[in-house]
GUTILUM-925239 format. One record per residue (C-alpha): residue in one letter; x, y, z. Coordinates in Angstrom, 1 decimal. Example, Ala and Ser with C-alpha at 12.3 -4.5 7.8 and 13.67 -1.06 7.14 Angstrom:
// residues 2
+---+--------+--------+--------+
: r :     c1 :     c2 :     c3 :
+---+--------+--------+--------+
: A :   12.3 :   -4.5 :    7.8 :
: S :   13.7 :   -1.1 :    7.1 :
+---+--------+--------+--------+
***
This chain:
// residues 96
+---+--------+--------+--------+
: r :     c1 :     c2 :     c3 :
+---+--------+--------+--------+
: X :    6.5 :  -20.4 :  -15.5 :
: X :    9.5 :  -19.7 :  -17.5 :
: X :   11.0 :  -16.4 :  -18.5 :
: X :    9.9 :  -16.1 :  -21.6 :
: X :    6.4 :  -16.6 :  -20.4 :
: X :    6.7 :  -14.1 :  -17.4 :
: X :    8.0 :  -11.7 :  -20.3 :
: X :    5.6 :  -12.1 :  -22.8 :
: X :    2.6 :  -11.6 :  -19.7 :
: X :    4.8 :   -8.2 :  -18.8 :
: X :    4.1 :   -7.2 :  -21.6 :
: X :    0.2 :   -7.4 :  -21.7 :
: X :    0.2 :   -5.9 :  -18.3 :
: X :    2.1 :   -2.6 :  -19.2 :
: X :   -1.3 :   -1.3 :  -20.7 :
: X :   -3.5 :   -3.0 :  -17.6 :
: X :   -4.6 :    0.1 :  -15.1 :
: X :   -4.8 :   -1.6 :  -11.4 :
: X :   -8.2 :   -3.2 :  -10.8 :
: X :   -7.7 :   -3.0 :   -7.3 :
: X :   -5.9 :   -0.7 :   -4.6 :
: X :   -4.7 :   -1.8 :   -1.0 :
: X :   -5.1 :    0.3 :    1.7 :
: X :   -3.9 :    0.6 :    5.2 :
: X :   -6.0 :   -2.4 :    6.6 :
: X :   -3.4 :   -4.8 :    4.1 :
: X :   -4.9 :   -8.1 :    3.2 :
: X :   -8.1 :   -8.6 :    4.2 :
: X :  -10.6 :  -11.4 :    2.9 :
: X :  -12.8 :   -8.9 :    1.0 :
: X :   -9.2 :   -8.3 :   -0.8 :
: X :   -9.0 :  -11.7 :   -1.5 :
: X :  -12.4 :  -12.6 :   -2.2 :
: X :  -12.7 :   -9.6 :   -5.0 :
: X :   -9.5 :  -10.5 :   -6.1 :
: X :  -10.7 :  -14.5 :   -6.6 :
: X :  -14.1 :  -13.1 :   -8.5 :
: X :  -11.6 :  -10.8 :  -10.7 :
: X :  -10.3 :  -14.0 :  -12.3 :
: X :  -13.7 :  -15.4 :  -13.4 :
: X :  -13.6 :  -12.5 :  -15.7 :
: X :   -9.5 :  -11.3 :  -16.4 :
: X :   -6.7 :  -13.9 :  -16.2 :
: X :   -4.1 :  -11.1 :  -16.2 :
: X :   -5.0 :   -8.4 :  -12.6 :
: X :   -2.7 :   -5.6 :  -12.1 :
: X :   -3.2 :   -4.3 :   -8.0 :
: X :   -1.7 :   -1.5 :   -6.5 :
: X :   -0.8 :   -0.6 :   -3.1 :
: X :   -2.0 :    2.8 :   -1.6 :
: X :    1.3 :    4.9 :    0.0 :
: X :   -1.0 :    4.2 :    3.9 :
: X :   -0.3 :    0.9 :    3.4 :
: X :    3.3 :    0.0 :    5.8 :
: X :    3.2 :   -4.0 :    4.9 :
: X :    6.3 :   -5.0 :    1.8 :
: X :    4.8 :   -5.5 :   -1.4 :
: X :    6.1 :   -8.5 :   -1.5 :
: X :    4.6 :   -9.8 :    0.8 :
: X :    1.5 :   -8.3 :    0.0 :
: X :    1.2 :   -9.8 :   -3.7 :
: X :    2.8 :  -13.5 :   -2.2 :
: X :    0.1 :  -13.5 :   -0.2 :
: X :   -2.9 :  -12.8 :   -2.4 :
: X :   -1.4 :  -14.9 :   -5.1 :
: X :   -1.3 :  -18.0 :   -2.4 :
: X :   -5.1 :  -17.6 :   -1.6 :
: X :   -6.3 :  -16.7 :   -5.3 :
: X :   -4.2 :  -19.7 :   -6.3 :
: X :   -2.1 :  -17.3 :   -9.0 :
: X :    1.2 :  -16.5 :  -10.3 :
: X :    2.6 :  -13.6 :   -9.3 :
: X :    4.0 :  -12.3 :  -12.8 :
: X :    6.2 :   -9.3 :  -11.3 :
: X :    6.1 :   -6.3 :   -8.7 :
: X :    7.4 :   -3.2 :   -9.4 :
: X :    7.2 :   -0.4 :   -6.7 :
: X :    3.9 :   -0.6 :   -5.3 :
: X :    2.0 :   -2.4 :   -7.7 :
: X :    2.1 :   -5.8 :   -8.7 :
: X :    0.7 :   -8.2 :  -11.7 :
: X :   -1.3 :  -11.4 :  -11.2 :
: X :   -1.8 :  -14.3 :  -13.4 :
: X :   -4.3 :  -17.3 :  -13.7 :
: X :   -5.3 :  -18.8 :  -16.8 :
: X :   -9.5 :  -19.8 :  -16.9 :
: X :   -9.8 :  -23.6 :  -16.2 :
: X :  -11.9 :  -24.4 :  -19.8 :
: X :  -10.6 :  -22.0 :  -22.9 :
: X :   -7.4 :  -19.2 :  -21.8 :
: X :   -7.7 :  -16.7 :  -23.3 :
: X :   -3.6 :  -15.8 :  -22.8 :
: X :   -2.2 :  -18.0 :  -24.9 :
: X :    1.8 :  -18.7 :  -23.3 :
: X :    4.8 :  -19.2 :  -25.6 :
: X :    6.4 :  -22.8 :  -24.6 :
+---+--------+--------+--------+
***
């Protein structure tokens, strides 16, 4: 993804409220799995992370966009933006 794509999806996520909060328990697989069903309907998932939860954002947002297979598009404090375009017809269409 280049910088002027990363930019351009910033900017759609700046009006996205989280669709998704992480608690204390971190990463679990009904994280991951809601997280995977999430993209059958949005390609562009804002999450946040609930002040309980100790684990680094980072971390937290590397991890779920491993096992979603996404792009993490940025993190900023404790939330973070996710990015996967549908397989047939995106929606997002990226600047080149």
């Amino acid at each position: 993804m280049t910088s002027k794509q990363r930019a351009y999806l910033k900017s759609l996520a700046m009006n996205i409220e989280p669709v998704f909060q992480i608690g204390k328990a971190s990463v679990t697989p009904e994280n991951v799995e809601a997280v995977s069903e999430a993209f059958n309907t949005h390609e562009l998932i804002k999450i946040g992370i609930l002040k309980n939860c100790a684990d680094d954002p980072n971390e937290i947002a590397n991890t779920i966009a491993e096992r979603t297979h996404s792009q993490v598009v940025q993190i900023i404090g404790k939330k973070f933006v996710l990015y996967k375009p549908f397989k047939d017809k995106p929606k997002i269409i990226l600047p080149k």
